[in-house]
C-alpha positions as CSV (number, residue, x, y, z in Angstrom):
1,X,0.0,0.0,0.0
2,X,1.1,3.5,-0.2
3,X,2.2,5.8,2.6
4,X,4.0,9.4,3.2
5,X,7.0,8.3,5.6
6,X,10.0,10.1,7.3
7,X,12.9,8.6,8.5
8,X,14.0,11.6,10.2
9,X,12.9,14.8,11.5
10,X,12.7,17.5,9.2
11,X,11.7,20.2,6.8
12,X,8.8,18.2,4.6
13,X,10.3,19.0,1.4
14,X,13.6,17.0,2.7
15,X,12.2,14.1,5.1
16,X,9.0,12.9,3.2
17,X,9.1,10.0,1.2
18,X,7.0,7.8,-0.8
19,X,6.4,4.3,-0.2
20,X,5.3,0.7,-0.5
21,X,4.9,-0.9,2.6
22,X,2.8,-3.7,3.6
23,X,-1.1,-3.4,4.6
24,X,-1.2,-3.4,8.6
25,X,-2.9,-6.4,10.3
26,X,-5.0,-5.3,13.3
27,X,-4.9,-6.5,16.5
28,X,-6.8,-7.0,20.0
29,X,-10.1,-4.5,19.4
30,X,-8.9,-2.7,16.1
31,X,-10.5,-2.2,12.6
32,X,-9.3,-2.0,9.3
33,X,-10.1,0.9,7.3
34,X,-9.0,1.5,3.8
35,X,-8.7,6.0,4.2
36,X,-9.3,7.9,1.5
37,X,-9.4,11.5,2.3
38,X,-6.8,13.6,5.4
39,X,-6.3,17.1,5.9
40,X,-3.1,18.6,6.5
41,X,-2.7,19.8,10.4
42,X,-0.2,22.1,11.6
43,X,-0.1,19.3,14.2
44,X,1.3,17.2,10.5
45,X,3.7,19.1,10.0
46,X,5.3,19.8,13.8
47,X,5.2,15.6,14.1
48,X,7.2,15.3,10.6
49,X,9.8,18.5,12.1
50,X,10.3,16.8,15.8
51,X,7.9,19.8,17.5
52,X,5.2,17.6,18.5
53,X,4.5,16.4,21.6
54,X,4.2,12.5,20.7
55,X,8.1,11.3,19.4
56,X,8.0,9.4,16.3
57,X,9.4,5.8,15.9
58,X,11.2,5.5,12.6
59,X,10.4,5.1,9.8
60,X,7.2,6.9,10.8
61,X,3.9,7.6,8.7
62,X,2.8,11.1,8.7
63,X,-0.6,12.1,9.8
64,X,-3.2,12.0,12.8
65,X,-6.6,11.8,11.3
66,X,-9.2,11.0,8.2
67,X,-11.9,9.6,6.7
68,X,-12.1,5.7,5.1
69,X,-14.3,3.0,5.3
70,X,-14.0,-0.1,7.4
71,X,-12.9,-3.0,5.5
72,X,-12.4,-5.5,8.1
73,X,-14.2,-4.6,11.7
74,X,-13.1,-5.5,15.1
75,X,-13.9,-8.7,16.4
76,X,-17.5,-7.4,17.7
77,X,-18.0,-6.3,14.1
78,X,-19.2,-3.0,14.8
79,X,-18.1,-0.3,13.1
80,X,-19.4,-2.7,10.5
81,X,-17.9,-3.4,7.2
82,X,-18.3,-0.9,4.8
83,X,-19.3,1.6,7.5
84,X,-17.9,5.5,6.8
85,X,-15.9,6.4,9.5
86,X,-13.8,9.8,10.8
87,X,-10.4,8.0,12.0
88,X,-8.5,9.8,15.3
89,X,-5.0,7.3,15.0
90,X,-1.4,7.7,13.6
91,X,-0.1,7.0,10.8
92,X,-3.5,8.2,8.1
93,X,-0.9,9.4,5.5
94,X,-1.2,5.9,4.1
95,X,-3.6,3.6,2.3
96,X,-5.1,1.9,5.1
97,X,-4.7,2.1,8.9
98,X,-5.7,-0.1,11.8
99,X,-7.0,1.8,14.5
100,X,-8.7,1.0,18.0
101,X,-12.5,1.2,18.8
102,X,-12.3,4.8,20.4
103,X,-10.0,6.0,17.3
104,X,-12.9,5.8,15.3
105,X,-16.3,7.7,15.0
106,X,-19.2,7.0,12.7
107,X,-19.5,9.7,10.6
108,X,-23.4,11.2,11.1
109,X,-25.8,11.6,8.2
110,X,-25.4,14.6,6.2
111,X,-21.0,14.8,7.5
112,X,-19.7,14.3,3.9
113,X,-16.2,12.8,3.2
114,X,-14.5,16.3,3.3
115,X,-16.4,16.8,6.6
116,X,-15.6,13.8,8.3
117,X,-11.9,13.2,7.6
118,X,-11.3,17.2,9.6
119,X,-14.0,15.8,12.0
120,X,-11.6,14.9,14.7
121,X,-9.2,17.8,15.3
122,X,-10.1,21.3,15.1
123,X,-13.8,21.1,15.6
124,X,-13.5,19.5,18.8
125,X,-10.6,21.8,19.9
126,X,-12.1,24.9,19.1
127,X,-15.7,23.7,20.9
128,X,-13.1,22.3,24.1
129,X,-11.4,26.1,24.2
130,X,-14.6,28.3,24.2
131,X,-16.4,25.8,26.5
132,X,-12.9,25.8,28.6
133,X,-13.1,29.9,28.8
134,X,-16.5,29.8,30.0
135,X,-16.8,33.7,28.7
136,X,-20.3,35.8,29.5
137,X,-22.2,37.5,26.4
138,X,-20.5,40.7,25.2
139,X,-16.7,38.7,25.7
140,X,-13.5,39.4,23.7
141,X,-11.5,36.5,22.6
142,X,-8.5,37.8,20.2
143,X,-7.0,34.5,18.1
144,X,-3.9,34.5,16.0
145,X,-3.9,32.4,13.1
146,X,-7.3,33.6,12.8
147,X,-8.1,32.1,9.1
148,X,-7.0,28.8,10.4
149,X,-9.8,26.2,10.7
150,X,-10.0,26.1,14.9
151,X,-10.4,29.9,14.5
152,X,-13.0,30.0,12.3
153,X,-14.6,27.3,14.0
154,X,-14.4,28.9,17.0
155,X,-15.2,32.4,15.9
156,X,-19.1,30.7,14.8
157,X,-19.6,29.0,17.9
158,X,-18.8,32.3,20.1
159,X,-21.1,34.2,18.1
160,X,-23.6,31.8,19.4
161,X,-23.4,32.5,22.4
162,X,-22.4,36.6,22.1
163,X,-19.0,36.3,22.2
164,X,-17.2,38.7,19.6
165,X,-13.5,37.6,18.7
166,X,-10.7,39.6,16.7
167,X,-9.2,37.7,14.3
168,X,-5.5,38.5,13.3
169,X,-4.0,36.9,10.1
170,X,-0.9,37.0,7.7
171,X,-2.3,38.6,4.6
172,X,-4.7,40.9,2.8
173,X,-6.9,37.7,1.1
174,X,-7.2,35.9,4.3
175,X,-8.4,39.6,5.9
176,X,-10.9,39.9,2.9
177,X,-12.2,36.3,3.1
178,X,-12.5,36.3,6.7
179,X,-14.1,39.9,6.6
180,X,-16.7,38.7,4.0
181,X,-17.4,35.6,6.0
182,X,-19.2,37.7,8.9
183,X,-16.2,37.9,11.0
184,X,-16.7,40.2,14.1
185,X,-13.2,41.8,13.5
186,X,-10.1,41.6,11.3
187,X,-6.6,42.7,11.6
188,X,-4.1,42.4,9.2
189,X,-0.8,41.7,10.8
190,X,1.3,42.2,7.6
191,X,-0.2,45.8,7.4
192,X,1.1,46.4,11.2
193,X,2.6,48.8,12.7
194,X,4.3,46.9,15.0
195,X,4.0,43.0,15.6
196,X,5.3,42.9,19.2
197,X,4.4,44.7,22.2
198,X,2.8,48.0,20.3
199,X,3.5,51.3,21.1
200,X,0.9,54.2,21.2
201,X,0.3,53.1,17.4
202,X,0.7,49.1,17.1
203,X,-2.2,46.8,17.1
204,X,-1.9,45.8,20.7
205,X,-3.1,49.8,21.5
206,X,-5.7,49.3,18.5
207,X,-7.3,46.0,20.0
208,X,-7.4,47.5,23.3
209,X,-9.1,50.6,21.8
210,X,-11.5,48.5,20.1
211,X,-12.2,46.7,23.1
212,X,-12.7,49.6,25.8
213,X,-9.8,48.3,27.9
214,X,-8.7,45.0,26.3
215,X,-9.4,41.2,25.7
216,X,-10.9,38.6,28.4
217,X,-8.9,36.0,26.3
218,X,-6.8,35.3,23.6
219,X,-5.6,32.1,21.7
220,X,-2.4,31.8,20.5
221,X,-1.9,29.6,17.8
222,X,1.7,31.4,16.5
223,X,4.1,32.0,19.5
224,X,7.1,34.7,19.2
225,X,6.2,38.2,18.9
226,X,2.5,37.7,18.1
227,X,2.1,36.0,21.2
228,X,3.3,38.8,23.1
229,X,0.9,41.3,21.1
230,X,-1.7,38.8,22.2
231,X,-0.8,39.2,25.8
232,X,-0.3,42.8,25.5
233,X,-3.7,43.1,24.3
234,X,-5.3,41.2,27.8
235,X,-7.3,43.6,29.9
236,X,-5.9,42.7,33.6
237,X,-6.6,39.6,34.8
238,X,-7.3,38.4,31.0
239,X,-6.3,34.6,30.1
240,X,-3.6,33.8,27.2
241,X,-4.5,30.2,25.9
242,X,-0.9,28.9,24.1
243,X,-2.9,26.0,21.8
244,X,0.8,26.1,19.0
245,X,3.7,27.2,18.0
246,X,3.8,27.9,14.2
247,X,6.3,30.1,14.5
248,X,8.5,27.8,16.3
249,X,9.6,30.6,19.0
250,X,8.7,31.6,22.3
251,X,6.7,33.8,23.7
252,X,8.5,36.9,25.5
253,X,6.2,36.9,28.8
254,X,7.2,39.7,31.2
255,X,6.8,38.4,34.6
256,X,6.0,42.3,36.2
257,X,2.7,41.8,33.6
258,X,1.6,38.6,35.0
259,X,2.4,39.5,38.6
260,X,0.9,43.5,38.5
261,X,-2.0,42.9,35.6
262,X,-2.7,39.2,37.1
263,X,-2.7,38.0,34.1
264,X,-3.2,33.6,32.9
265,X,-1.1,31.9,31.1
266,X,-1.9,28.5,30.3
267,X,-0.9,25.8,27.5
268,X,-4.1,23.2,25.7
269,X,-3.2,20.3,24.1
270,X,-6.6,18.4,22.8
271,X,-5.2,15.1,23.2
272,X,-4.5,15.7,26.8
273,X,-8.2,17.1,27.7
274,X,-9.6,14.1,25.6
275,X,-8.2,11.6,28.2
276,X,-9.7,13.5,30.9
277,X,-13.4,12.9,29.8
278,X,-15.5,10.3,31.1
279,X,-17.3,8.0,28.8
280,X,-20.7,10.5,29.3
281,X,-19.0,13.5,28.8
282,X,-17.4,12.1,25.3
283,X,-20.4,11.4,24.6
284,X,-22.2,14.6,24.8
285,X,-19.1,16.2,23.6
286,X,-19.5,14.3,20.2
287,X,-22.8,14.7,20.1
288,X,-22.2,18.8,20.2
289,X,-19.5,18.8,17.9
290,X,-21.8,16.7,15.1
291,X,-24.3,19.4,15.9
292,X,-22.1,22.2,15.2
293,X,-20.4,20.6,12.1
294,X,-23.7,20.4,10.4
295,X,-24.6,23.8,11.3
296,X,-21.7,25.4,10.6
297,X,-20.5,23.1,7.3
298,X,-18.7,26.4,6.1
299,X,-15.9,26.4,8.9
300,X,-14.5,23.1,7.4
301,X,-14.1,24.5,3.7
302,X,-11.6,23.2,1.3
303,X,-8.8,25.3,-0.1
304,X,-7.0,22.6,-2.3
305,X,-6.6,19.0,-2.8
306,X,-3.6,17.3,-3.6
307,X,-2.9,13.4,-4.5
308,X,-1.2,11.4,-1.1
309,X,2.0,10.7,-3.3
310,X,2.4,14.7,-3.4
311,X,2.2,15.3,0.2
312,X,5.4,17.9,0.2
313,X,4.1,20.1,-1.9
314,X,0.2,19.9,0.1
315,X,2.4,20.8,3.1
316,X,4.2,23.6,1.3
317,X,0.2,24.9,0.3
318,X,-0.5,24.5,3.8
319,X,2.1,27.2,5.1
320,X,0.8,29.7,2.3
321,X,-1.1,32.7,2.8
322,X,-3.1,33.0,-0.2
323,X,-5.7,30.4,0.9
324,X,-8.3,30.2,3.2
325,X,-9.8,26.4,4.3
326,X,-7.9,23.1,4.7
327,X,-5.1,21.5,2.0
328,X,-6.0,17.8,2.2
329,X,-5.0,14.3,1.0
330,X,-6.3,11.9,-1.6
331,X,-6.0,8.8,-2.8
C-alpha cells in the first residue's frame, strides 16, 4: 500500500518519502479501514519536524486523522464493514490504517467525506477552548492564526453564544475572506505597525481601543512576537490560551505583567483534555461537535486538494497565505 513516511525529523520537502509498505494487520479491538481522504494539520507538520508532543518511531507515517471506510471490523463487528468512518490514530498518511475502537467515529448523516476526515481535530478543539473559557455574552476573545480552521470554527460557535473575537491573520486575502465571511473583526498583521508589544500606534493599542480596555482571552496559535501582542492586548486579569507554536519561537512573557496585571497563562493540548473525559461526557461532547459541524458546514471548507504521493508540496500549500480552508490528501 502507499504511505507518506520520514525517517527523520525535518523540513517536509527533505524528510518525506513515498512508499510501499505492507497493509497493517490489526490486533486486539482494532478495525481496518481503507482512508481515502486527510487534511493537513499544523499538528502534521510539527510531528514530521520533531515539535510535536508525541516522538516518532522511525520510519514513521505522517498524519493523525481522516476519513475511510471499514474494511475489516473489530472482532465485535461494529463499526461494521463498509461503515464510513472519521479515523482519530497515527499514521493516516497511508492507504489503510488499523486503528482502536475509540479511534474511530461513525460519521453522522449529512457529514460528507471532506467533513468527516477534519472531523476529529479542530472542531472539537475549538468547541473544548470556548467551552474551557466559560466567557459571558458581550466577551472578547482575540486569536492569531485567525483564518486557520479552529479559529473560524471557534469564531461561529462564540457568536452563538455573544461572544465577539478579533481575528489577526498574515495577509490581505485571508483579511478579505474572513471579513466577508461575517467575521466580528479583522486585523491584518502584515499591514502592522508593529507585531510585538505596540506602542501608542501598534495593534496591541488598537485591540485595546476597540475593546474599551482589552481582551478577556486570547488564543495563540503562532508563538514569538504575536504572542506577546496577544498578551499585551489582555485587559488585567485576561487569560492567554498557548494551543501552537507555528512560528517555532517563544513567547517573551514579562513576569511584572503577569504578577501587576494578574494575568493567565496556560498551554491546551486536545489530546490531553480528551483523556480526561468520562465516557458521558465524550459522549455529549461528540454529540455537540456533530451538531455544530452540520450547522456550521462552512468552517471546514476546502482550499485545495492534492494526491497522497504529493504530500510535500500539500504541506508547502499548507504554510501559504493566499488560501483560506484546509489542503488535504487523496488517494
Amino acid at each position: 500500500m502507499r504511505a507518506i513516511r520520514f525517517h527523520r525529523y525535518g523540513d517536509p520537502d527533505d524528510v518525506l518519502v513515498a512508499e510501499d509498505i505492507p497493509m497493517p494487520v490489526p490486533t486486539g479491538g482494532q478495525a481496518l479501514v481503507r482512508v481515502h481522504t486527510r487534511p493537513v494539520n499544523p499538528s502534521d507538520v510539527m510531528y514530521i519536524e520533531g515539535r510535536y508532543g508525541r516522538a516518532a518511531e522511525f520510519p514513521a507515517t505522517a498524519g493523525f486523522e481522516g476519513a475511510g471506510v471499514v474494511v475489516r471490523p473489530p472482532p465485535n463487528g461494529l463499526p461494521a464493514t463498509g461503515t464510513r468512518v472519521s479515523v482519530a490514530a497515527r499514521g493516516t498518511w497511508q492507504s489503510y490504517v488499523a486503528a482502536a475502537t475509540d479511534e474511530v467515529i461513525v460519521a453522522p448523516d449529512g457529514v460528507d467525506d471532506i467533513l468527516a476526515a477534519q472531523l476529529t481535530v479542530n472542531p472539537y478543539a475549538a468547541r473544548m477552548l470556548l467551552d474551557h473559557l466559560d466567557l459571558p455574552p458581550g466577551g472578547w476573545v482575540a486569536l492569531s492564526a485567525g483564518a486557520s480552521a479552529v479559529a473560524v470554527q471557534f469564531g461561529l460557535l462564540a457568536a452563538a453564544r455573544e461572544v465577539r473575537c478579533i481575528h489577526l491573520v498574515r495577509s490581505k486575502f485571508q483579511a478579505e475572506r474572513l471579513a466577508g465571511g461575517g467575521a466580528d473583526i479583522v486585523i491584518d498583521l502584515s499591514q502592522a505597525p508593529d507585531a510585538g508589544a505596540g506602542g501608542p500606534d501598534g495593534w496591541a493599542a488598537r485591540i485595546k481601543e476597540i475593546t474599551s480596555g482589552g481582551v478577556d482571552a486570547a488564543i495563540d496559535s503562532v508563538g514569538g512576537a504575536v504572542g506577546r501582542l496577544l498578551l499585551d492586548s489582555l485587559r488585567t486579569g485576561g487569560t492567554l490560551v498557548a494551543f501552537g507554536i507555528l512560528s517555532g519561537e517563544p513567547i517573551p512573557v514579562p513576569t511584572g505583567e503577569l504578577i501587576f496585571r494578574n494575568l493567565h497563562l496556560e498551554g491546551f493540548w486536545l489530546p490531553e483534555h480528551l483523556e480526561k473525559l468520562s465516557d458521558v461526557e465524550r459522549k455529549n461532547l461528540d454529540a455537540a461537535v456533530f451538531e455544530d459541524l452540520l450547522r456550521n458546514p462552512e468552517a471546514l471548507a476546502v482550499a485545495d486538494t492534492f494526491d497522497l504521493a504529493d504530500a510535500a508540496d500539500a504541506v508547502r500549500r499548507s504554510r501559504s497565505t493566499d488560501r483560506t480552508g484546509k489542503v488535504l490528501l487523496v488517494g
